[in-house]
C-alpha positions as CSV (number, residue, x, y, z in Angstrom):
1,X,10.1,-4.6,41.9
2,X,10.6,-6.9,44.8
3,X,14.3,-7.2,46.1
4,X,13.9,-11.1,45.0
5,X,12.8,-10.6,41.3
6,X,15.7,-7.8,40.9
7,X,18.2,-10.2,41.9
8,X,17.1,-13.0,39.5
9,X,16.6,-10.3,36.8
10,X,20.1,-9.1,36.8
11,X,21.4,-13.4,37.4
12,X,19.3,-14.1,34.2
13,X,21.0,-11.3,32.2
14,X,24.6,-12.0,33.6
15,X,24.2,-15.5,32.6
16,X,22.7,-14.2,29.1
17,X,26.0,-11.9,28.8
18,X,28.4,-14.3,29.7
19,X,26.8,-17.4,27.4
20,X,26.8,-14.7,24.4
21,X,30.6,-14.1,25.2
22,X,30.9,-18.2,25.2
23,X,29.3,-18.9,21.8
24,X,31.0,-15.1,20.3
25,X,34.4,-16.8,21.6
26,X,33.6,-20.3,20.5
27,X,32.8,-18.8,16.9
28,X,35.8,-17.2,16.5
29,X,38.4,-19.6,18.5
30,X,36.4,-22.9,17.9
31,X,39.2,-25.0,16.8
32,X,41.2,-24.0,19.6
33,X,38.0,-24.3,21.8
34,X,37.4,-28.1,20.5
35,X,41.0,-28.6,21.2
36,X,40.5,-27.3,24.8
37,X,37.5,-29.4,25.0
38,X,39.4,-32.6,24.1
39,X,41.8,-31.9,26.2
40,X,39.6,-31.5,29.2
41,X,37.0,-34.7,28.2
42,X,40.5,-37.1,28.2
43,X,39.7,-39.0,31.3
44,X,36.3,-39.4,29.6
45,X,35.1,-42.7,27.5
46,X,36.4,-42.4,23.8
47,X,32.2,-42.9,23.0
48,X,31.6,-39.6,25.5
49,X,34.5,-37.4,23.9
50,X,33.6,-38.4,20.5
51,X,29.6,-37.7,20.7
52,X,30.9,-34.4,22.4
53,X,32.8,-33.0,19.9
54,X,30.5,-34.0,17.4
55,X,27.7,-32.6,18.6
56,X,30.2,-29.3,19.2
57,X,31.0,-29.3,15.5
58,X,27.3,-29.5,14.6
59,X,26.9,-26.3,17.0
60,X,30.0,-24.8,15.4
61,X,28.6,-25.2,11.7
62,X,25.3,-23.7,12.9
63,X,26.3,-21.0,14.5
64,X,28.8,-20.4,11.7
65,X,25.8,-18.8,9.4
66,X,25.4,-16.3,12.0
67,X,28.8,-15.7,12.5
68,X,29.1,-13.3,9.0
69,X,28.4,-10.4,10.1
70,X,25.8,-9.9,6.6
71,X,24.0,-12.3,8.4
72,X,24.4,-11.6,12.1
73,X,22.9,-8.1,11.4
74,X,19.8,-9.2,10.0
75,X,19.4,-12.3,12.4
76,X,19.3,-10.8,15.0
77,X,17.4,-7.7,14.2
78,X,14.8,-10.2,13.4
79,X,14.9,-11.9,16.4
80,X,14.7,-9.2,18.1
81,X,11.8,-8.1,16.2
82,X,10.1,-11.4,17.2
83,X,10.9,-11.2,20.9
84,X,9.4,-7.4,21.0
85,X,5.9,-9.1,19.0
86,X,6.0,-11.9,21.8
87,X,6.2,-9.1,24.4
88,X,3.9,-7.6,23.0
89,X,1.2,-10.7,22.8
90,X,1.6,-11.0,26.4
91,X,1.1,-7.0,27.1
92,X,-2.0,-7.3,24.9
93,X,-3.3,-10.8,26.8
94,X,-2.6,-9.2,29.6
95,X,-5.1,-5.4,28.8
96,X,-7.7,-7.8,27.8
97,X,-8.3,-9.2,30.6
98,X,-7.9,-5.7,32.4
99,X,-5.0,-6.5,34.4
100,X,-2.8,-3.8,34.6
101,X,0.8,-4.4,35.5
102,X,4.2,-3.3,34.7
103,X,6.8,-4.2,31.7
104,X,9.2,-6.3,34.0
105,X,5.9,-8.2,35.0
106,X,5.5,-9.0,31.3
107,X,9.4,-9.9,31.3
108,X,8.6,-11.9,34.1
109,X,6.1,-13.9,31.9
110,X,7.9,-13.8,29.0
111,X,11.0,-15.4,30.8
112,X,9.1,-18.2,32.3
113,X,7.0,-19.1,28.9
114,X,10.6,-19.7,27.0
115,X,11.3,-21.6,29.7
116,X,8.0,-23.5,29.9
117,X,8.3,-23.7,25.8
118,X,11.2,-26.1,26.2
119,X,9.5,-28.8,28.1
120,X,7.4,-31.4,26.5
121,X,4.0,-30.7,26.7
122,X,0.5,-30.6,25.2
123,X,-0.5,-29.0,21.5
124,X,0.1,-25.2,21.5
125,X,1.8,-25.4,24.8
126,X,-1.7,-25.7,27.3
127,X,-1.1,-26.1,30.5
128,X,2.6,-24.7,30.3
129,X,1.5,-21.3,29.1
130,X,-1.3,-21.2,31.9
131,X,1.4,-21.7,34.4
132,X,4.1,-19.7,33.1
133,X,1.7,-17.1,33.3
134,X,0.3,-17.7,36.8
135,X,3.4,-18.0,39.0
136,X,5.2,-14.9,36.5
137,X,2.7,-13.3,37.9
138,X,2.0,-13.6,41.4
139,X,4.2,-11.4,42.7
140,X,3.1,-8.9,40.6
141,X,-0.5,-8.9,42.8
142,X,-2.3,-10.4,39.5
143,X,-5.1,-13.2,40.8
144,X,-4.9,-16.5,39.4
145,X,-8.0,-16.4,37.5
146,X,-6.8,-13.0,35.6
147,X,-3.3,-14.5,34.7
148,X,-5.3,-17.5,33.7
149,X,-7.7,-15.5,31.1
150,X,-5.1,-13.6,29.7
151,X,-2.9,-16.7,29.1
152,X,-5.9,-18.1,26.9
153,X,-5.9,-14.9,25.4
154,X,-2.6,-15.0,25.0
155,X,-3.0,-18.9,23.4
156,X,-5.6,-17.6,21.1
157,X,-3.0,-14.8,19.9
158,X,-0.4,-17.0,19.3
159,X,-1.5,-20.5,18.4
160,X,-4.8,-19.7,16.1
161,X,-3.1,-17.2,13.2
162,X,-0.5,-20.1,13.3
163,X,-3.1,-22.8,12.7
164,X,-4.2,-20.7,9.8
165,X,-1.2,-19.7,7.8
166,X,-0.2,-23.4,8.5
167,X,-3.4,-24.9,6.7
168,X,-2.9,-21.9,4.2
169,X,0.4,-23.1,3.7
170,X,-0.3,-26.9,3.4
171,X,-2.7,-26.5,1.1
172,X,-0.5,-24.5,-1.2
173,X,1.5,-27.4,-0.7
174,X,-0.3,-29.8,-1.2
175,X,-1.5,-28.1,-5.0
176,X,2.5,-28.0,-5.4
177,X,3.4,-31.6,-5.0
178,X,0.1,-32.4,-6.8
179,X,1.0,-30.2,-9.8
180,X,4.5,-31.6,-9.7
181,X,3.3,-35.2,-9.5
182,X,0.5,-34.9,-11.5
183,X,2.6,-33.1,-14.5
């Protein structure tokens, strides 16, 4: 892996460590850690320091449901879970179209689609995913027009069973609320 990539690697997952540590501390302290907060926004607008800790609250009682450890356990197990699947996808995109290349290159492509995945942008993410997967790749010697086929493959993995289990789902729906409005 090039000197470069190594170095963001390990930046990404030291900033992935220490946020972890933030939100574990701010679950377990987060009164004290709103009172820090306050104390620290006073030079701040009353409008600014109010919307903060509101919005801080709102993260506090969210997180709060994973902070029970009967709940932690199987949250993030499943997320986990759903980050190997999405790994995989992109491992599986990326045979199809015959390009071979290593796990961190996958990572790499990963990293940058949940990045690209937070950005406004077109239905299913077209466009974002193509890129994500062109410049994650790159520096891995994958052409454009490879990265590019296995990020339609990898749209076509991802979006389409969505599309279907979502009509599936609407349609049950739908026969629901009908039932329930018809009766």
């Amino acid at each position: 892996m090039a000197p470069d990539i190594r170095t963001a690697a390990w930046a990404i997952g030291i900033l992935c460590a220490v946020s972890f540590a933030a939100v574990v501390i701010f679950l377990v302290y987060h009164e004290t850690c709103l009172r820090m907060v306050e104390r620290l926004l006073a030079p701040a607008s009353k409008h600014f320091r109010v919307r903060v800790l509101r919005q801080l609250r709102a993260a506090s009682a969210g997180f709060g449901v994973i902070a029970k450890p009967r709940l932690l356990i199987p949250v993030f197990l499943l997320s986990l879970l759903q980050w190997l699947l999405i790994l995989a996808c992109v491992e599986l995109s990326l045979h199809a179209v015959g390009a071979a290349v290593t796990l961190a290159a996958a990572i790499s492509v990963l990293l940058l689609n949940v990045i690209g995945l937070t950005l406004p942008a077109a239905p299913g993410h077209v466009g974002t995913v193509q890129l994500a997967f062109t410049v994650a790749l790159a520096p891995f010697g994958v052409s454009q027009p490879d990265a590019i086929a296995a990020s339609l493959v990898y749209n076509f993995l991802t979006v389409v069973p969505a599309l279907i289990l979502g009509v599936s789902g609407l349609r049950r729906a739908g026969m629901l609320l009908h039932r329930h409005l018809v009766h």
